[in-house]
N, C-alpha and C positions, 0 to 999 in steps of 0.2 A: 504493500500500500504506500508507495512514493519510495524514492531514494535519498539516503541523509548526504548525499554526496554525488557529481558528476563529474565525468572528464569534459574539457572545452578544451579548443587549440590556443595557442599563445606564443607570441616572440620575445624573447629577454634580448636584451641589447644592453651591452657592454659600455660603457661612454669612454672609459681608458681607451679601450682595444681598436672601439669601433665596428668589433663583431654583431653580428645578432643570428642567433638560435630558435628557428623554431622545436619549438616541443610542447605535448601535452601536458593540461595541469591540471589538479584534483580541485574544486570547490564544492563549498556548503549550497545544499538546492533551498533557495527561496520559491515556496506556492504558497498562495492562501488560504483561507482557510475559514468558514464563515460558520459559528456557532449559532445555532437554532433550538430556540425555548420555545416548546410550544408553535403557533403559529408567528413566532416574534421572532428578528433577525439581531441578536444580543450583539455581537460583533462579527468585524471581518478583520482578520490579524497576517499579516502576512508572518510565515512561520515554515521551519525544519520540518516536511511531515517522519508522521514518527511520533508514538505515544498519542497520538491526536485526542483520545479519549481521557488522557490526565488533562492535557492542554484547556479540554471543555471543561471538566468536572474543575480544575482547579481556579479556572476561570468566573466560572458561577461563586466560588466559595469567593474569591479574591473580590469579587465584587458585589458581594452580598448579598447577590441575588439566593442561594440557598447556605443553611447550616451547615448541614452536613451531606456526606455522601451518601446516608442512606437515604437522604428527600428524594435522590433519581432513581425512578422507575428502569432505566434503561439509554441506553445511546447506539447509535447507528450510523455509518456513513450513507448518506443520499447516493444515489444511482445515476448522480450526471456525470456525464461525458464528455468527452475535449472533441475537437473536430475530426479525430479521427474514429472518434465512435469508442473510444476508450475510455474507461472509469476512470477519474481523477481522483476520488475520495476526497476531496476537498470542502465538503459539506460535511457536518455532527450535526445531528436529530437529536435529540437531548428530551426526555419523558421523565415528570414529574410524578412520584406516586399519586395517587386518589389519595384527595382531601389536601394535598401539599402546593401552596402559590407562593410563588416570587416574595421575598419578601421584601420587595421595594420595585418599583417600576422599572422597565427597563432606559439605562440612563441614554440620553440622548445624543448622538453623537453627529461631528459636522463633516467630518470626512473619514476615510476607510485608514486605522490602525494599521504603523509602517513596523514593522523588524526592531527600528530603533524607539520606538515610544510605545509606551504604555497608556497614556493620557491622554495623547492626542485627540486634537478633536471637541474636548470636553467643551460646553460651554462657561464654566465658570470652575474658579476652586472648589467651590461650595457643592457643586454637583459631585465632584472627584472624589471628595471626601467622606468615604463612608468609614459609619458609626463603628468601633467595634467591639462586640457582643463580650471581650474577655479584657480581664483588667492583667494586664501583659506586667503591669507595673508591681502586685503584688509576686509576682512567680521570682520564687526562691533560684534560680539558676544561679551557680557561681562556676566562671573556668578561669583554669591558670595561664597568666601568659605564656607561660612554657607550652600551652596547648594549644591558644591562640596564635603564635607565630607558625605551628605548625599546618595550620588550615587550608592556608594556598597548596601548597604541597600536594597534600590529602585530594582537595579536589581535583588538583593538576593530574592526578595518576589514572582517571576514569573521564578523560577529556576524549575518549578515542577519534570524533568529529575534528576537533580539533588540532589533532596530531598532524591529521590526514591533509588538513586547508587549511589551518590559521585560521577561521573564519569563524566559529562558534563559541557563544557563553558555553556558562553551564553553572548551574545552583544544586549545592546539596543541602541534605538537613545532618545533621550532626546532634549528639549529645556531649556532653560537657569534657566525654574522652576524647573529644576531638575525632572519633573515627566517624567515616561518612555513612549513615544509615540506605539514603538514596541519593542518585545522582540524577539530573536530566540534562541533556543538552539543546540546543536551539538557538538559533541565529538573530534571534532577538532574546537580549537578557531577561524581559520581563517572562515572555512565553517559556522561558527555563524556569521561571519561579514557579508558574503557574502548572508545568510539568511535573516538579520534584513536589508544590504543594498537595495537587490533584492523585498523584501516586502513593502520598502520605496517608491522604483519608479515606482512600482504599482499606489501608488497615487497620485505621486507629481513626477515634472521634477528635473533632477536634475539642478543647484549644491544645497544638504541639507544644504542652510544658515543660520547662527544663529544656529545651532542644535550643541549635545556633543553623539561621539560615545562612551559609555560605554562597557567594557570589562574585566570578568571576571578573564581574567589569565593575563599574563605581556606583557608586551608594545614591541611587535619585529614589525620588517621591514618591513614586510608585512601588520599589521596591520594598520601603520601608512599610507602604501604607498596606499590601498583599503580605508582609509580615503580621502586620497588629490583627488584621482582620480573621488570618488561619492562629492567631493568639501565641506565633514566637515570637519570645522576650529577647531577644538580640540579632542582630544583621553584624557577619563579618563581611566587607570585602576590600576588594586587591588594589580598586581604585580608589579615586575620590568621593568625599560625601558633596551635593548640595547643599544650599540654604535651606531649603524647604526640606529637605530628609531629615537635618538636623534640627531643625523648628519641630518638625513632626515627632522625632523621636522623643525632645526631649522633654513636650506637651505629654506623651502616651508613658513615657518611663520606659521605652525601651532604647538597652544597650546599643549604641552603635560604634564599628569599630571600622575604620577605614585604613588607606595606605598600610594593607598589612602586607609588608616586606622583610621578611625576618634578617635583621633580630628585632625589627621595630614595629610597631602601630601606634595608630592614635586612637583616641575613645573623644567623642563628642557628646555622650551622655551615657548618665548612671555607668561608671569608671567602676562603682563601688562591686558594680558584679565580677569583677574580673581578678581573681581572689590573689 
């Protein structure tokens, strides 16, 4: 059901030499990917196919639209077709159990969600911002820097998309031994969160207690806010935090910890977890 990777042709040119090589080179495949509630079009995400079904399920959860994993009845890839009469599977049908609705409207968006944004689109802050159902601030989570410097790492060993292309995130969830419980990859960072969250409540209810979401690119808005809402108390990642990640976090009480570069990081809020 899709490919996480393709060959395309390519010339490398030398600027010293003045040579140039052609030769084939390995990339991460961008398709889209349009999530359906109901008879409602939730979003359209361009995304890695691959796990499509966490991607939807953790989607719903990140945006509040359901609790838990057990509200869905069911998911399915729609049966469209590219012009050559071949299945894409780029549609999720998504079924709510009996008795189970949205618990908030579906939010309203002004243009189709790129690879690189998770919010796009939104009309206002206000809309983006959902509530979230677990207080992330009270959760006892403590890890040692000795285990936070080792995090990059950790995730780096289950990157295999990215071995292949340089081209892919990838978000794990982690407990406090720093070992990575799941991994997801996707060539949009947010659609990684939303892979490794959606695969999470597969197994377990949420809110992910005690657990660190690991994140291979930098710490924006969205990430933080697809934390508070599946109810984990900390975001490690490799890059930078924004303003509004840090605003965010440090309104909700969750840990956030950026430029982790070992032997260093930094923490932009509640330091105090980091024992």
């Amino acid at each position: 059901m899709g490919r996480v990777t393709t060959r395309v042709p390519r010339t490398r040119f030398d600027a010293d030499s003045g040579t140039r090589t052609p030769r084939p080179d390995t990339v991460v495949v961008e398709e889209p990917l349009e999530i359906r509630l109901g008879d409602s079009s939730v979003a359209t995400t361009m995304r890695t196919p691959g796990d499509d079904f966490d991607l939807a399920l953790g989607h719903l959860l990140t945006e509040g639209l359901i609790s838990q994993a057990d509200d869905v009845a069911g998911m399915m890839h729609c049966t469209d077709v590219d012009e050559s009469g071949s299945p894409t599977y780029n549609v999720v049908d998504v079924a709510l159990r009996a008795g189970i609705l949205p618990r908030r409207p579906v939010r309203e968006r002004a243009e189709t969600m790129t690879s690189a944004c998770g919010v796009c689109g939104s009309r206002t802050i206000e809309d983006v911002t959902t509530q979230s159902p677990y207080a992330v601030a009270d959760d006892p989570l403590s890890v040692s820097p000795a285990v936070v410097v080792t995090l990059p790492a950790a995730l780096r060993e289950h990157q295999g998309a990215f071995d292949r292309t340089g081209g892919a995130h990838a978000a794990a969830l982690t407990g406090p031994d720093g070992i990575p419980r799941l991994v997801r990859e996707d060539i949009g960072r947010h659609n990684a969160v939303d892979k490794v969250i959606g695969a999470a409540a597969r197994e377990a209810l949420l809110p992910f207690r005690e657990s660190v979401l690991v994140v291979s690119a930098r710490a924006s808005f969205e990430i933080v806010q697809k934390a508070l809402v599946a109810g984990i108390p900390a975001v490690v990642a490799v890059g930078a935090p924004s303003s509004l990640a840090v605003q965010l976090a440090t309104t909700a009480g969750l840990t956030l910890v950026a430029f982790t570069r070992p032997p260093t990081f930094s923490v932009y809020s509640r330091p105090d977890r980091i024992a």
